[in-house]
TORKOLKE-922484 format. One record per residue (C-alpha): residue in one letter; y negated, x negated, z negated. Coordinates in steps of 0.05 Angstrom, whole numbers, padded with zeros to 5 digits, always signed. Layout:
<pts>
AYXZ/...
</pts>
This chain:
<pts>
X+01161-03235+04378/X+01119-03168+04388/X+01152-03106+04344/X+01176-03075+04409/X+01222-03146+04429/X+01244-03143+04354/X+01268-03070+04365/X+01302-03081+04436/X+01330-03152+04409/X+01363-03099+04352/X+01381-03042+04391/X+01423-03084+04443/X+01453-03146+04386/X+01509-03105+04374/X+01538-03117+04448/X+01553-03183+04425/X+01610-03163+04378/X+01664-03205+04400/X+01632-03265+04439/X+01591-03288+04364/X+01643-03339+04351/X+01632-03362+04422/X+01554-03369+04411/X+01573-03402+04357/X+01609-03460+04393/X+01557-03456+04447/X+01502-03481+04387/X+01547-03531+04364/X+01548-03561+04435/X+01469-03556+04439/X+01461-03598+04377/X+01515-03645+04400/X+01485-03658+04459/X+01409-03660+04423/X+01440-03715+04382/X+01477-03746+04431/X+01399-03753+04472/X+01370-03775+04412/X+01421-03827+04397/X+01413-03844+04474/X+01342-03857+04475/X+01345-03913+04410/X+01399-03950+04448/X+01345-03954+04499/X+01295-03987+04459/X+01345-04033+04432/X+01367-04059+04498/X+01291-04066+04516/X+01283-04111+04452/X+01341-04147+04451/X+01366-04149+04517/X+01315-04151+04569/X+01258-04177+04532/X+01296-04236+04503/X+01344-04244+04571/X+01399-04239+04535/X+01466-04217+04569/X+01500-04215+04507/X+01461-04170+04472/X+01468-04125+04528/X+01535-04100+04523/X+01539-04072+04453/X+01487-04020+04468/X+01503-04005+04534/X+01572-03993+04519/X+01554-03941+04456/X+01502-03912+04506/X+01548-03899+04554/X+01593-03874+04502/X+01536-03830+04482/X+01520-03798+04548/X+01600-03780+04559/X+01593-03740+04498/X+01526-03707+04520/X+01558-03690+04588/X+01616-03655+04559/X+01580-03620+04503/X+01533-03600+04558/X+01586-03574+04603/X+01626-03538+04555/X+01559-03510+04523/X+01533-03485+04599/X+01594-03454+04617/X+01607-03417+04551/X+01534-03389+04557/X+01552-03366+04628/X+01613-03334+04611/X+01586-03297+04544/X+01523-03279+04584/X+01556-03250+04639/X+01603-03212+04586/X+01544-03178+04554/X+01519-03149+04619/X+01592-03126+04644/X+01592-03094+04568/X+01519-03069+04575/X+01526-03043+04647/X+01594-03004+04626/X+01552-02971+04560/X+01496-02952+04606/X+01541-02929+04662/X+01582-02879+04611/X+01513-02850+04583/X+01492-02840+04646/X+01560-02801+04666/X+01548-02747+04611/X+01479-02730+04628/X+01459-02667+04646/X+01439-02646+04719/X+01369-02637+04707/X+01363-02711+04679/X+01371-02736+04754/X+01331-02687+04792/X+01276-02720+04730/X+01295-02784+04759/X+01305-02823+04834/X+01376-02845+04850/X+01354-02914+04872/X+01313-02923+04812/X+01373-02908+04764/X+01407-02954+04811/X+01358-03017+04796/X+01364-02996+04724/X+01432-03012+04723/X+01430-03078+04758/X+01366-03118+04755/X+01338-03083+04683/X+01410-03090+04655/X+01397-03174+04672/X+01332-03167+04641/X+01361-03155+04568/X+01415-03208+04574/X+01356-03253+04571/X+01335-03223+04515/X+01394-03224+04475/X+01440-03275+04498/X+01408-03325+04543/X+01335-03328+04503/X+01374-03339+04437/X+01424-03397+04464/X+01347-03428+04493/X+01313-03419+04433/X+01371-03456+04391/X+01370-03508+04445/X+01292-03519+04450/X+01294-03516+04367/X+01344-03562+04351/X+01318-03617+04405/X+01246-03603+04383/X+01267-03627+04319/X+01317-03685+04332/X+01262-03710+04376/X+01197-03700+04328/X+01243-03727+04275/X+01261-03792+04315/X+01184-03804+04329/X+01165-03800+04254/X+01222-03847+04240/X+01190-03899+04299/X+01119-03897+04279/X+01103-03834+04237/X+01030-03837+04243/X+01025-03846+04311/X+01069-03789+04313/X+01027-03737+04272/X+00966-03765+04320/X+01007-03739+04380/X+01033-03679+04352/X+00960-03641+04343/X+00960-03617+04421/X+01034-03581+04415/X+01007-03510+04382/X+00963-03509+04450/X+01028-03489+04486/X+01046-03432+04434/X+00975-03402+04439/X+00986-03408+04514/X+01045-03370+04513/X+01008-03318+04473/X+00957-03315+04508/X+00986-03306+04573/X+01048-03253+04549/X+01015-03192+04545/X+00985-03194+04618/X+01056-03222+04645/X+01088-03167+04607/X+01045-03114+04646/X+01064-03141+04713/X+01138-03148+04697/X+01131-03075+04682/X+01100-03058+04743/X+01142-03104+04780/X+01210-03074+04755/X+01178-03003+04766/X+01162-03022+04847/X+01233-03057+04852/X+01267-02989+04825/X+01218-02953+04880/X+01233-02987+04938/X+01305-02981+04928/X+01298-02911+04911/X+01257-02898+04986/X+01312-02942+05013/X+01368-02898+04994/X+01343-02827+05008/X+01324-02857+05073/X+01389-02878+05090/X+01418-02814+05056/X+01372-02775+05107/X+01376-02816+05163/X+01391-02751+05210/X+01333-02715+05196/X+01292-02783+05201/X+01317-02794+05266/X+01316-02718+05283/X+01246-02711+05268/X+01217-02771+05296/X+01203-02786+05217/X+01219-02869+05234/X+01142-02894+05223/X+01133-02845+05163/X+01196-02869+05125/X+01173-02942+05148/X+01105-02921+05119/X+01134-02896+05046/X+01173-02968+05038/X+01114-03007+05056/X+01074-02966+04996/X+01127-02988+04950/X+01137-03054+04975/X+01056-03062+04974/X+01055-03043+04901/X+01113-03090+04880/X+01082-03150+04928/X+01013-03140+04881/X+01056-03141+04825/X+01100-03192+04838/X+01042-03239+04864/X+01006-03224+04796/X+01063-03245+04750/X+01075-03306+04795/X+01006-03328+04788/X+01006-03318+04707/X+01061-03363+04706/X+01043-03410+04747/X+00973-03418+04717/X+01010-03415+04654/X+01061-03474+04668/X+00997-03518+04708/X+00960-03517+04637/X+01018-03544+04601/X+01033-03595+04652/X+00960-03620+04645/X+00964-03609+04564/X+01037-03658+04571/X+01004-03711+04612/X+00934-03710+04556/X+00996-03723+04507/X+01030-03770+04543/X+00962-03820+04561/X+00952-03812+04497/X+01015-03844+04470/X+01006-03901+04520/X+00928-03916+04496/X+00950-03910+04430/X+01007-03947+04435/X+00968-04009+04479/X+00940-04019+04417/X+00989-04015+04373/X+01033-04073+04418/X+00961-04114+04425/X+00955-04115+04348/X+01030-04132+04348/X+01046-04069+04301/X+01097-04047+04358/X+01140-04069+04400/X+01149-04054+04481/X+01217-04028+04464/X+01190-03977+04404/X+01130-03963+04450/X+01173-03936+04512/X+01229-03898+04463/X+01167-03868+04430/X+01148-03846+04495/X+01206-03821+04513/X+01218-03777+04446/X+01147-03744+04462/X+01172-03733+04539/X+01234-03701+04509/X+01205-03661+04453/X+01145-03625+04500/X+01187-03592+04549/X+01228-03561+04488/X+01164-03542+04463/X+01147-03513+04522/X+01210-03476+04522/X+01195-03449+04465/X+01126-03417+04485/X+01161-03404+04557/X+01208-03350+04520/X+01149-03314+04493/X+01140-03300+04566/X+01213-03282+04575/X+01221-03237+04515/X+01152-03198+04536/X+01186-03191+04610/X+01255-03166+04578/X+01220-03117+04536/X+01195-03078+04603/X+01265-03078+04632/X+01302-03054+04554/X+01244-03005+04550/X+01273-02972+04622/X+01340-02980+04596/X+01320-02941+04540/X+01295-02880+04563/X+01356-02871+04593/X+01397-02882+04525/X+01346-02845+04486/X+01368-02779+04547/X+01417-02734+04506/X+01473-02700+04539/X+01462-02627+04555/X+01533-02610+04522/X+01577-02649+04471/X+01639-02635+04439/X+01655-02589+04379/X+01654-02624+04313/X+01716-02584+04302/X+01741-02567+04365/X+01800-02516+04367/X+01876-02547+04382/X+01903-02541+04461/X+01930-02484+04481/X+01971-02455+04542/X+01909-02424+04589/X+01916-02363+04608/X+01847-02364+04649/X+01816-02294+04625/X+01741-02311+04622/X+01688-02272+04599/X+01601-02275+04594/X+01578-02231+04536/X+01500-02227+04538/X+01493-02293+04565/X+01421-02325+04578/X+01411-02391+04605/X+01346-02424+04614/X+01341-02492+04650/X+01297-02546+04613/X+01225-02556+04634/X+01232-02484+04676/X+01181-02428+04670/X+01225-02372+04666/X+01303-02363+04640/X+01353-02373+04709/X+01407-02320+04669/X+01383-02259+04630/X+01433-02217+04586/X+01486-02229+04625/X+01557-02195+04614/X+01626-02190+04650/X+01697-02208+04648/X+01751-02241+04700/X+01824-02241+04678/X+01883-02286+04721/X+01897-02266+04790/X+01829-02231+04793/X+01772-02258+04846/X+01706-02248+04829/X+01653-02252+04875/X+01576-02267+04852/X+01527-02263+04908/X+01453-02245+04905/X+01382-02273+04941/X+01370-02343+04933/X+01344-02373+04868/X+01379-02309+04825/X+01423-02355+04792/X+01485-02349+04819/X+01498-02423+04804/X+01472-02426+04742/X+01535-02388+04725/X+01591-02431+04753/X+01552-02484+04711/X+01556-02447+04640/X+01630-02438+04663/X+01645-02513+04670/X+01601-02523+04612/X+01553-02575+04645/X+01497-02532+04609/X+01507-02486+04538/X+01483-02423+04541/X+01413-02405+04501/X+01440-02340+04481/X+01506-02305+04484/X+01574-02329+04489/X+01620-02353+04543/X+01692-02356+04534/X+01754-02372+04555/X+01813-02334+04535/X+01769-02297+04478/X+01752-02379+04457/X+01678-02387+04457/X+01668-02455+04505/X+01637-02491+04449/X+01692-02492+04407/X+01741-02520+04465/X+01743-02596+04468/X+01702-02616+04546/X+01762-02662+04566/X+01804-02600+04557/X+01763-02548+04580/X+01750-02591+04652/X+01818-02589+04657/X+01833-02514+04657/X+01780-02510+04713/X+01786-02527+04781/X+01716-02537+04819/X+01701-02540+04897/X+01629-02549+04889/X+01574-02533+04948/X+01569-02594+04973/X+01635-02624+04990/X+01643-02692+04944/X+01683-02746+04979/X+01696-02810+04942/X+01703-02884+04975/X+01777-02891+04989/X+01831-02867+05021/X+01846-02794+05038/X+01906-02798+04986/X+01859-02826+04941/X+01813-02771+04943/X+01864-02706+04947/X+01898-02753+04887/X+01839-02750+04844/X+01849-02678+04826/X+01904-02696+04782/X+01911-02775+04765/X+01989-02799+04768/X+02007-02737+04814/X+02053-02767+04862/X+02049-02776+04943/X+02100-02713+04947/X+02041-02667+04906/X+01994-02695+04946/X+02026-02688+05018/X+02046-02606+04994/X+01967-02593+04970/X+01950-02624+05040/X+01997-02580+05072/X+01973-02516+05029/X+01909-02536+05047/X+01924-02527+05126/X+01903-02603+05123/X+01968-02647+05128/X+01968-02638+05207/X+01895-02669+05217/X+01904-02720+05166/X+01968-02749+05188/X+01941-02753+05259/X+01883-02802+05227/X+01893-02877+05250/X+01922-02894+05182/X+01944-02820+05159/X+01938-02812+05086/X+01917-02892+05072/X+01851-02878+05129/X+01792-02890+05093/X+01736-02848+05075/X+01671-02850+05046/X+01608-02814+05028/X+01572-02793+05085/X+01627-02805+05128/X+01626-02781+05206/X+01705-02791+05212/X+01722-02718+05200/X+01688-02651+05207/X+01657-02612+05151/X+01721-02562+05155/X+01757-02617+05144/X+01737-02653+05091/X+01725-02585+05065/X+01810-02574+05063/X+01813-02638+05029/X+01767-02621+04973/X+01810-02556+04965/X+01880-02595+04974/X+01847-02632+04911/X+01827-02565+04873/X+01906-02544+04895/X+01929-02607+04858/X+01895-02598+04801/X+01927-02533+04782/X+01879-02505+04742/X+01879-02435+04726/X+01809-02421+04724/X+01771-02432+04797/X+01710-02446+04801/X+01683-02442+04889/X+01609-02452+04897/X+01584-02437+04968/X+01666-02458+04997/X+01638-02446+05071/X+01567-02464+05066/X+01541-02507+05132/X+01611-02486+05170/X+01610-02458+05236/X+01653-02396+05241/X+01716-02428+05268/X+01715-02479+05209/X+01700-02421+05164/X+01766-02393+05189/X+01795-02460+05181/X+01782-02452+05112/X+01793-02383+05091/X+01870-02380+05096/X+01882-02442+05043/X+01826-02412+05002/X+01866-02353+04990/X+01937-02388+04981/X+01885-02433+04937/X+01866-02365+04891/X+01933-02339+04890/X+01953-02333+04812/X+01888-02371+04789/X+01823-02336+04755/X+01774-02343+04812/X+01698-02343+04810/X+01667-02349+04879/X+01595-02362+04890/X+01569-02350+04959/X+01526-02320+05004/X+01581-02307+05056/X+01608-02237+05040/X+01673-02243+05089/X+01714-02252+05025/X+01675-02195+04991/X+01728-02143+05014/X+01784-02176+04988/X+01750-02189+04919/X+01770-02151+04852/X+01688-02142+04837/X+01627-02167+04867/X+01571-02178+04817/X+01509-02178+04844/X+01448-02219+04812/X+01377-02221+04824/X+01321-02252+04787/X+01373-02271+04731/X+01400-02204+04715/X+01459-02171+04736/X+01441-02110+04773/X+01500-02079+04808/X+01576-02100+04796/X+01640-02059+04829/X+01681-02069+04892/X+01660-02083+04970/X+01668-02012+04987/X+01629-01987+04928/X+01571-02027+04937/X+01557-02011+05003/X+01564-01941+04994/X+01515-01942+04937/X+01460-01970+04985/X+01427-02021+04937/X+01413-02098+04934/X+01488-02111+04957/X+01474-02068+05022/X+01421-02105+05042/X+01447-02170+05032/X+01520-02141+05078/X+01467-02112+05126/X+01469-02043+05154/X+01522-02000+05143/X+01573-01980+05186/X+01575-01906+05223/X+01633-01894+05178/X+01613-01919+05114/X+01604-01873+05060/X+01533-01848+05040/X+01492-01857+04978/X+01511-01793+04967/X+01591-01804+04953/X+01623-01806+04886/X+01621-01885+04880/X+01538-01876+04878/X+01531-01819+04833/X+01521-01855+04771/X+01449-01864+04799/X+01408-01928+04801/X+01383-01924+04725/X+01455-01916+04688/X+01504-01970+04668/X+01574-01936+04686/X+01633-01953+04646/X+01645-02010+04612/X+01642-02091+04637/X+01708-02079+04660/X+01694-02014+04697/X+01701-02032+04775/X+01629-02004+04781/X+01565-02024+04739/X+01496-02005+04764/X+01437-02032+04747/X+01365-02034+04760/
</pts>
């Protein structure tokens, strides 16, 4: 076993905590039924020597009766043996699969833009498989090919020992086969599990995309991508089949040099009457038995080398750390108030050339609504994410009720926020299932009043099923408004007192807008609200709009205020109004170089 098997056969053992008493029992059965073959094939030879050489009837029945006998126990040791090694096989990749799955769930953002869905998505299935043959299924066939390798060479050497040792010169050809032939295999399994990870990956943004495919006439390029990917794992598929199969043709011909062998040898033996027919054929039959053990045994060369290629793709994604973690000494709950606050905050996103948040400070106590807009790319989400602490900050400090974030437990801290992200999330399930999500356990009376708070109990209940109709990602059953109000029916449930909206009316028309703006105010009522967007129809009811560009805050005050003062904020609202105030009027006269006030001044100007 190469040093990178040894180190995957370590890494995942430990999932077997649990089922090793099991894989105990399971070896106990393989020897069983080893013996029970061994046993099996003696009774043979006696019944050819003293049964149907001699004609004898009544020498017939003794060993045919403990044969039988034999092969019951074989069968059941067999069965019992199979389906344990099923069951605890099939338990390691549940328990592998669920480890994975949870890593995978605390990862940061930027770890799956790194990475294809489809190809996380073969990860978890097919390389997942990969490593049960590693751990579980390669050690219940090495115990099985070990113990009847040995039974079998044993029981030759008992029936003619030098014969035996004559035969037993060819078996290190199938181990230097194996060798031989694992590195190459291990290459194409590699490639092969890449190309399957690929293809699936093409499959699913194609489907994910399917409007703009169709939109775009984009059919016979999308057709063009999986037939790259498909060409790639065909070569690579076709190569590993053909190492095996050239590997598994040599052995055959190596058995059958073996096997004519034993029979020249053992013409000899029965013309010089140093053997009998009946030793002869059970002799025979020991050497048919003990090669395709052997065989086995060089075979799972093969299948640790492919393994390795699959735990090595598994790894990198247990080797990703999470972005955030929680305190080693977090601080003990406390009622939220929901007063949160950015003092000199930087944030720069991994592998990015320049920071998305520079020196960043301001404050938002309850009942407040702050508004962040600014040109695209100035890092307007990057905010809302330091918030709900999906990233940590590389300088400054962001806090909740005067609580620096990394000092609040993330189970907690989640809890205290309320997001409605960009894009609207809707699981697979039911619409009670997804308002219900917001807060697990809340009953179907919370979740009918956050419908109807979210102007979305009318529309629901006029669904096929009402609240038991089911949704699912991607789903064409309701408008974007409307799944819109049931993402914000689930932010209602939840209760939160800090909310978080990124983008709440991106990609609605302006009736659905509408739609959505009267429960997104009963929505902020009372709460901490930090609203990301480009739409400025909320602007004039917001407590301060920060504006951000290129990372930095540059102007911060109220809807009036910043149009007045004629800057970034202007041009983003568009031209000003006969009636507005001028440049000119107190609100601008701090002038575009100071910093008025404090963070909690309602004006702030910066350039």
């Amino acid at each position: 076993m190469s040093r990178e098997a040894r180190e995957a056969f370590h890494r995942f053992w430990p999932l077997t905590r649990g089922d090793r008493g099991w894989l105990a029992l399971i070896v106990v059965c393989v020897v069983v039924a080893a013996l029970a073959e061994t046993a099996a094939i003696l009774l043979f030879s006696r019944l050819t020597d003293h049964a149907l050489k001699a004609g004898s009837l009544a020498a017939f029945w003794g060993p045919a009766g403990a044969w039988l006998g034999v092969a019951v126990l074989a069968a059941l040791a067999g069965y019992l043996g199979n389906s344990l090694a099923t069951w605890t096989a099939e338990r390691f990749v549940l328990r592998l699969r669920a480890a994975v799955f949870r890593h995978v769930q605390d990862l940061p953002p930027h770890f799956f833009q790194r990475h294809r869905r489809g190809d996380l998505v073969e990860r978890l299935t097919g390389d997942v498989e990969s490593i049960e043959q590693l751990v579980v299924s390669g050690i219940v066939g090495a115990v099985s090919a070990g113990f009847s390798a040995v039974f079998y060479a044993c029981a030759a050497l008992w029936l003619r020992w030098d014969l035996a040792l004559a035969t037993f010169v060819l078996a290190p050809l199938f181990l230097l086969a194996a060798r031989r032939f694992s590195g190459r295999i291990q290459q194409a399994s590699r490639d092969e599990r890449t190309a399957d990870g690929a293809i699936t990956a093409v499959v699913a943004e194609s489907l994910g995309n399917i409007v703009l495919t169709q939109a775009y006439n984009r059919q016979r390029d999308e057709a063009r991508r999986l037939d790259h990917e498909a060409r790639a794992w065909l070569r690579a598929s076709v190569r590993g089949a053909r190492l095996s199969e050239l590997y598994e043709q040599f052995v055959e011909v190596v058995e059958t040099l073996c096997v004519l062998a034993v029979i020249g040898l053992g013409a000899w033996e029965i013309s010089a009457g140093r053997m009998s027919l009946g030793q002869l054929l059970a002799f025979a039959a020991f050497l048919g038995h003990l090669y395709p053990p052997v065989r086995s045994l060089g075979g799972l060369g093969l299948t640790v080398t492919a393994a390795t290629a699959g735990a090595r793709r598994i790894g990198e994604i247990l080797d990703a750390e999470p972005a955030v973690t929680d305190p080693d000494r977090p601080v003990a709950a406390w009622p939220v108030r929901g007063r949160i606050g950015f003092d000199g905050v930087s944030f720069r996103h991994p592998d990015a050339s320049r920071p998305a948040l520079r020196d960043i400070s301001c404050t938002a106590g309850p009942g407040e609504l702050v508004l962040v807009t600014g040109p695209s790319g100035a890092g307007k989400s990057a905010l809302a994410g330091l918030l709900t602490r999906f990233h940590d900050p590389s300088a400054g400090v962001v806090r909740l009720d005067g609580v620096p974030l990394t000092d609040v437990p993330l189970n907690f801290l989640r809890e205290q926020i309320a997001l409605l992200p960009q894009q609207t999330l809707i699981l697979s399930g039911t619409v009670r299932e997804n308002i219900g999500c917001g807060r697990p356990g809340a009953s179907d009376t919370e979740i009918e009043r956050a419908a109807r708070d979210a102007a979305a109990h009318d529309f629901i209940t006029a669904l096929p099923d009402g609240y038991d109709t089911r949704l699912a990602p991607g789903t064409s059953a309701l408008s974007g408004g409307q799944l819109q109000r049931i993402a914000i029916a689930r932010a209602m449930l939840r209760a939160a007192p800090v909310l978080v909206l990124d983008e709440p009316t991106a990609g609605l028309d302006a009736v659905a807008a509408r739609q959505v703006v009267r429960p997104l105010r009963r929505l902020m009522a009372g709460r901490t609200t930090l609203m990301i967007t480009h739409d400025l129809s909320l602007a004039p009811d917001a407590d301060r709009v920060l504006v951000l560009d290129h990372g930095r805050l540059v102007e911060a005050g109220t809807h009036t205020e910043l149009l007045a003062y004629g800057g970034v904020y202007a041009r983003l609202a568009g031209p000003l109004p006969a009636t507005a105030a001028g440049p000119d009027t107190a609100a601008g006269t701090a002038g575009p170089d100071t910093a008025a006030g404090t963070a909690d001044d309602t004006l702030i100007l910066r350039r």
